[in-house]
C-alpha positions as CSV (number, residue, x, y, z in Angstrom):
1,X,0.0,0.0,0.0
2,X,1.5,3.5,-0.6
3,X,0.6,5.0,2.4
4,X,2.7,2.8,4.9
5,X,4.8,4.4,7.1
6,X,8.6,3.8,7.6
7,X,8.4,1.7,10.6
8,X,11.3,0.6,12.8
9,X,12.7,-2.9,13.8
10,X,14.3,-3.1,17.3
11,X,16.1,-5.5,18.8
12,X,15.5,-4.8,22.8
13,X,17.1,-6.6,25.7
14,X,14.5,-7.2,28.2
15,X,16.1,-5.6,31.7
16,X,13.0,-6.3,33.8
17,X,10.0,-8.6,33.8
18,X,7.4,-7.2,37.0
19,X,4.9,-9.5,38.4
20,X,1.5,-6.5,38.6
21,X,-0.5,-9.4,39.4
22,X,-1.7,-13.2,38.6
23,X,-2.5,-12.2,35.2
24,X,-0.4,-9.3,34.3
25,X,3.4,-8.2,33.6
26,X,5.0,-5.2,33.1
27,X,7.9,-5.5,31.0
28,X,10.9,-3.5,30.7
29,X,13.1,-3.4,27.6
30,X,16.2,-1.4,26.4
31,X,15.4,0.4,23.1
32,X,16.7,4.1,23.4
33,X,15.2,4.8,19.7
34,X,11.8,3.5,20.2
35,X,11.9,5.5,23.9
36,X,12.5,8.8,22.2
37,X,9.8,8.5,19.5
38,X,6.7,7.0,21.4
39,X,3.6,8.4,21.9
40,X,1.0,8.1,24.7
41,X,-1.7,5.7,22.7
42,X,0.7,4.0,20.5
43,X,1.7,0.3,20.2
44,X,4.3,-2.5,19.4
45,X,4.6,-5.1,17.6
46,X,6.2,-7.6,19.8
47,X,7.7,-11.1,18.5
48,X,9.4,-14.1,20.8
49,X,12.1,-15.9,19.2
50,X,10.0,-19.3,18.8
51,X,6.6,-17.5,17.3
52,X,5.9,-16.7,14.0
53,X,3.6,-13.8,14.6
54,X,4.1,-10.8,16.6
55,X,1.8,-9.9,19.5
56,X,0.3,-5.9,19.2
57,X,1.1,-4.7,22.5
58,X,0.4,-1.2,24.5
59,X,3.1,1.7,25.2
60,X,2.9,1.8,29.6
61,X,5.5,4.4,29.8
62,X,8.7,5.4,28.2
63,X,11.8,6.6,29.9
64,X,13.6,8.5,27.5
65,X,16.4,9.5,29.3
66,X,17.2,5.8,30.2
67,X,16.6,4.6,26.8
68,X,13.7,2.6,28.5
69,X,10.1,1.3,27.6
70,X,7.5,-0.9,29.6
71,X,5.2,-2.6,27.9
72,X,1.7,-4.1,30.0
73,X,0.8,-7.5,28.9
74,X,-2.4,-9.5,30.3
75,X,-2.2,-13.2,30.1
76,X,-4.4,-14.4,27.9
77,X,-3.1,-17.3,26.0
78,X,-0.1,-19.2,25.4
79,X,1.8,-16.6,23.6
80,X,1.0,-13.7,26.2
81,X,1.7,-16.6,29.1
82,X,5.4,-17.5,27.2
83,X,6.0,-13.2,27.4
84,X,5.0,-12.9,30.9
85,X,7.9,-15.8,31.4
86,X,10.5,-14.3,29.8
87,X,13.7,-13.8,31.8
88,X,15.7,-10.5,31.9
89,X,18.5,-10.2,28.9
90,X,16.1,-12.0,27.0
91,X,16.4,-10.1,23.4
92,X,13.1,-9.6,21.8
93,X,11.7,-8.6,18.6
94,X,9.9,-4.9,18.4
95,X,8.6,-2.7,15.8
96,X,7.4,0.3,16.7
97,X,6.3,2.9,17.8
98,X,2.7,2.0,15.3
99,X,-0.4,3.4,15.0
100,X,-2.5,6.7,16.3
101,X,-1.9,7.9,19.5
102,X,-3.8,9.9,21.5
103,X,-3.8,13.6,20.7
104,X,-3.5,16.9,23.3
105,X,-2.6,19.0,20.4
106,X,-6.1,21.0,21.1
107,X,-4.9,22.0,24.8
108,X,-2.1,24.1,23.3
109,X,-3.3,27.3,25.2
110,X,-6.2,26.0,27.0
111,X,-5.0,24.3,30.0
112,X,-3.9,26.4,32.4
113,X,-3.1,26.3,36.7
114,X,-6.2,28.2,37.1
115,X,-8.4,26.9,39.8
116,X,-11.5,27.4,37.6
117,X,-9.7,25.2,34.9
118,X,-8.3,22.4,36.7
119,X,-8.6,18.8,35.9
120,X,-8.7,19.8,32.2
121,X,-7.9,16.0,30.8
122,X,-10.2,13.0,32.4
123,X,-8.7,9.4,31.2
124,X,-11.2,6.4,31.9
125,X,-9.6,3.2,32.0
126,X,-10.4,-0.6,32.8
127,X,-8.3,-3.4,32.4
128,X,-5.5,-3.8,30.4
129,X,-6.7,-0.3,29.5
130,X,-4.9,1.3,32.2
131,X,-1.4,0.6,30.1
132,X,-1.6,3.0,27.6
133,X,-3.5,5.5,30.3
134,X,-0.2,5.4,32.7
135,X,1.9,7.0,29.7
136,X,-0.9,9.6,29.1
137,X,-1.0,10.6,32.7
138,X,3.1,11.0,32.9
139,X,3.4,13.0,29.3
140,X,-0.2,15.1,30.6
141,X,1.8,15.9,34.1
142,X,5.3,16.8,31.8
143,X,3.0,19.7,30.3
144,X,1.7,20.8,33.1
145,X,-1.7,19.4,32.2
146,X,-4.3,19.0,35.5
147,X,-5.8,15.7,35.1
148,X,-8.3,13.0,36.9
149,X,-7.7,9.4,36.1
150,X,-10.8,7.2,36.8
151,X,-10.2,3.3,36.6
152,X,-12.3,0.5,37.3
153,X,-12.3,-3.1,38.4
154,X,-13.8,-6.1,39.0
155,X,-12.6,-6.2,42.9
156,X,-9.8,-4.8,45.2
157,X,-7.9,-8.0,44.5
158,X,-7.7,-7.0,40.8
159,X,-6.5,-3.6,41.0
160,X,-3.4,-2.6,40.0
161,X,-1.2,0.6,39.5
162,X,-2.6,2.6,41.6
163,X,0.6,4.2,43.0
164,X,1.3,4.5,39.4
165,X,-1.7,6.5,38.7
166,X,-1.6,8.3,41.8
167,X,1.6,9.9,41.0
168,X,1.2,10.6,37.7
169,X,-2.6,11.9,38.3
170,X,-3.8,15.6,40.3
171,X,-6.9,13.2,41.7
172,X,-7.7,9.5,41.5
173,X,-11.3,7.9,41.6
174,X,-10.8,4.0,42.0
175,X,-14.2,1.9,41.0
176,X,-14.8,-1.4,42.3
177,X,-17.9,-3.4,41.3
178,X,-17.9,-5.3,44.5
179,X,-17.1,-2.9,46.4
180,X,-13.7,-1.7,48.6
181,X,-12.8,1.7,47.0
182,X,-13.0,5.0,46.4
183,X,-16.4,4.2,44.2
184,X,-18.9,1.0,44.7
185,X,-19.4,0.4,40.9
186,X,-18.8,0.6,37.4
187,X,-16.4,3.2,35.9
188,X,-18.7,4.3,33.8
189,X,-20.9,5.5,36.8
190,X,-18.1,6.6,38.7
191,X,-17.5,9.3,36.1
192,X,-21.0,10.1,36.0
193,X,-20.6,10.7,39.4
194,X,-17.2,12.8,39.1
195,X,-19.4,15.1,36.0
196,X,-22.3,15.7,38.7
197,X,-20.2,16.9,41.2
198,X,-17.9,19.2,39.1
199,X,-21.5,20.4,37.9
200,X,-20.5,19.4,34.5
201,X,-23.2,19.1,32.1
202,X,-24.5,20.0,28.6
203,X,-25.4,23.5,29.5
204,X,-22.3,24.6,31.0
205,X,-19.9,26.9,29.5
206,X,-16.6,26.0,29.6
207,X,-17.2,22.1,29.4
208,X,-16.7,21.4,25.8
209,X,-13.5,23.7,25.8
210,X,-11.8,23.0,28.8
211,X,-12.2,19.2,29.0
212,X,-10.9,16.3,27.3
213,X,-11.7,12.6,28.0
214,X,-9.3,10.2,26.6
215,X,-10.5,6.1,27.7
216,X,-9.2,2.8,27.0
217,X,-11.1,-0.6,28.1
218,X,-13.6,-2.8,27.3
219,X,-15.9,-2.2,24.7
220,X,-18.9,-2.0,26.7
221,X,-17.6,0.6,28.9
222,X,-16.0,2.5,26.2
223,X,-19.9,2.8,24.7
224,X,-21.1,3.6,27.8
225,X,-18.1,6.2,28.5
226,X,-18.5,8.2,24.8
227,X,-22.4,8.1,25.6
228,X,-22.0,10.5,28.4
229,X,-19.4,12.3,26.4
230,X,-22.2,13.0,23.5
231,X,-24.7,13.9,26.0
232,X,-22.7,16.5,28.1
233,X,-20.9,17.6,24.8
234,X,-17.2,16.5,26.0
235,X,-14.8,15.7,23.2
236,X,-13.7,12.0,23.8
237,X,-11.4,10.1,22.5
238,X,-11.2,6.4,22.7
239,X,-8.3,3.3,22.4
240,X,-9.6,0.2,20.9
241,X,-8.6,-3.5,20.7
242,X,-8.8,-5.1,17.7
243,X,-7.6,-8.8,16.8
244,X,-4.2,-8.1,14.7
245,X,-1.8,-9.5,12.3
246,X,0.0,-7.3,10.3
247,X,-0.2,-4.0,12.4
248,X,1.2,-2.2,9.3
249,X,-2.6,-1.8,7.8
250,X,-1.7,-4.5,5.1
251,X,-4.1,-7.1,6.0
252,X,-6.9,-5.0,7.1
253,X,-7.7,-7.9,9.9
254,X,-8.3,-5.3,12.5
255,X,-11.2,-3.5,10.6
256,X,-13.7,-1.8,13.2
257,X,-17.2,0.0,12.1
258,X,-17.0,3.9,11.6
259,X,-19.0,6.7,10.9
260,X,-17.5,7.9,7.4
261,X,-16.3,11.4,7.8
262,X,-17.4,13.6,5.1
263,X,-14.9,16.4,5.5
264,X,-11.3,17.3,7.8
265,X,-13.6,19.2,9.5
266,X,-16.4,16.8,9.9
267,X,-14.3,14.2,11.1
268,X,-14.1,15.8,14.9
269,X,-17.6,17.0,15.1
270,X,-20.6,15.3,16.8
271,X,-22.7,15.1,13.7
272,X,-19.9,13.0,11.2
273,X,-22.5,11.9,9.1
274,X,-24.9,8.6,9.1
275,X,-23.1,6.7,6.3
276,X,-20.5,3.6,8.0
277,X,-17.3,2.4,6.5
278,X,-14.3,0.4,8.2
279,X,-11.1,1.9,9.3
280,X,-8.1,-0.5,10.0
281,X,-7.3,-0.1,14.1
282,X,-4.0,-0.9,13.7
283,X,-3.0,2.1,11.3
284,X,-6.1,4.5,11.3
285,X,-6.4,4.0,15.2
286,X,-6.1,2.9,17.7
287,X,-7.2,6.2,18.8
288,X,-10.5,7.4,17.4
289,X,-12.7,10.1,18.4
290,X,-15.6,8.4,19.9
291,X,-18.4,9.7,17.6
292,X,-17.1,8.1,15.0
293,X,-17.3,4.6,16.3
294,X,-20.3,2.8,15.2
295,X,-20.7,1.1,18.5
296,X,-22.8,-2.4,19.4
297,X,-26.2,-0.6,20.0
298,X,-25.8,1.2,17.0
299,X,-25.6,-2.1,15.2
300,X,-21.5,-1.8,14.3
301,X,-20.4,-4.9,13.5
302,X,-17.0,-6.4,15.7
């Protein structure tokens, strides 16, 4: 295709391999190139020695001083399980930095320490969908950017990061669905709760300008979370997963439903038009504004 981008091939020594829980890792590798390019939002494409097919995984956090990346990996299967195993020196595969990250470019000149104006940039995350999240938060509190980080689990024994988040974040809400945290519930209503009590809503002034909501989960909550975006008219952008090969945009096995947008201008607007198309997550995404996902209840197809 003639629109790929150059991408780079790494070959990163693994210096750390974190136990965050049963089911997750954090990974540490040495790639000094890949540390200084990265963007919050963006992936890799991550290949053991013995495996024919890379694995797409999230950007945690750069270090770009050290030359350092972490990478957040969930085990889900036997490929994730043999990464999660690795053992430090190991020399892994990368290509990166891919894909659509999230973009701040809009707060140039809009965030600001002003009491009136804090907490400017809201990130929603559940899951593995905290990873990407953590290296929002950290490049957010580099540019001065006042911030709330909402994340949600299943129970206290599933949480993770929170020292993470709490030091990269101005104010933390913690959901639990059984209960045990900050909020008894699902993420989703924890931020409803946050938008009531900042009085936040469709009428108010300064919401649409002043706020930004960037989320990264499941899809359920994502829907729920860009909702509530549309109805209080908060821009919100949204990090999808999508099952991938290539991660280059050559395969186009990652295709997700979208709103077609008509115009540049259109494309970031509540009203993108009615007519659907796919977009490939891997190289269009993952990123997206969340208007233009055709979600489940709007009969998208995943």
């Amino acid at each position: 295709m003639s629109d790929l981008r150059p991408q780079i091939v790494h070959r990163a020594r693994l210096i750390r391999n974190e136990s965050l829980s049963a089911g997750t890792n954090v990974l540490t590798i040495a790639a000094p190139q890949l540390a200084r390019t990265a963007l919050p939002g963006q992936f890799v494409q991550l290949k053991a020695e013995k495996y024919f097919l890379r694995r797409p995984i999230g950007v945690m956090s750069v270090d770009r001083e050290q030359g350092q990346v972490q990478l957040g990996i969930r085990r889900v299967g036997k490929g994730s399980n043999d990464l999660c195993d690795l053992s430090v020196n190991y020399l892994l595969d990368v290509v990166g930095p891919l894909g659509h990250g999230f973009d701040l470019s809009f707060a140039e000149g809009k965030f600001s320490s002003a009491a009136e104006e804090k907490y400017s940039l809201i990130t929603i995350g559940g899951g593995t969908g905290l990873f990407p999240l953590i290296f929002l938060l950290e490049e957010a509190k580099q540019q001065g950017i006042h911030t709330i980080a909402l994340a949600g689990f299943k129970s206290p024994a599933e949480a993770i990061l929170l020292e993470r988040m709490q030091d990269a974040a101005d104010l933390c809400v913690f959901s639990s669905e059984s209960g045990g945290l900050d909020y008894s519930g699902h993420v989703g209503d924890a931020f409803a709760a946050v938008l009531k009590g900042a009085q936040i809503s469709a009428a108010s002034s300064n919401a649409q300008k002043n706020i930004l909501v960037c989320a990264c989960g499941p899809i359920a909550m994502l829907e729920n979370i860009a909702f509530q975006c549309q109805k209080h008219k908060i821009p919100c952008q949204v990090s999808l997963e999508a099952r991938m090969a290539c991660g280059l945009g050559v395969c186009v096995g990652c295709s997700i439903p979208v709103y077609k947008a008509q115009s540049d201008e259109e494309a970031g607007c509540d009203d993108a038009g009615s007519e659907t198309t796919y977009d490939r997550c891997c190289y269009d995404g993952p990123v997206f504004p969340a208007e233009r996902i055709v979600w489940p209840s709007q009969g998208g197809v995943w």
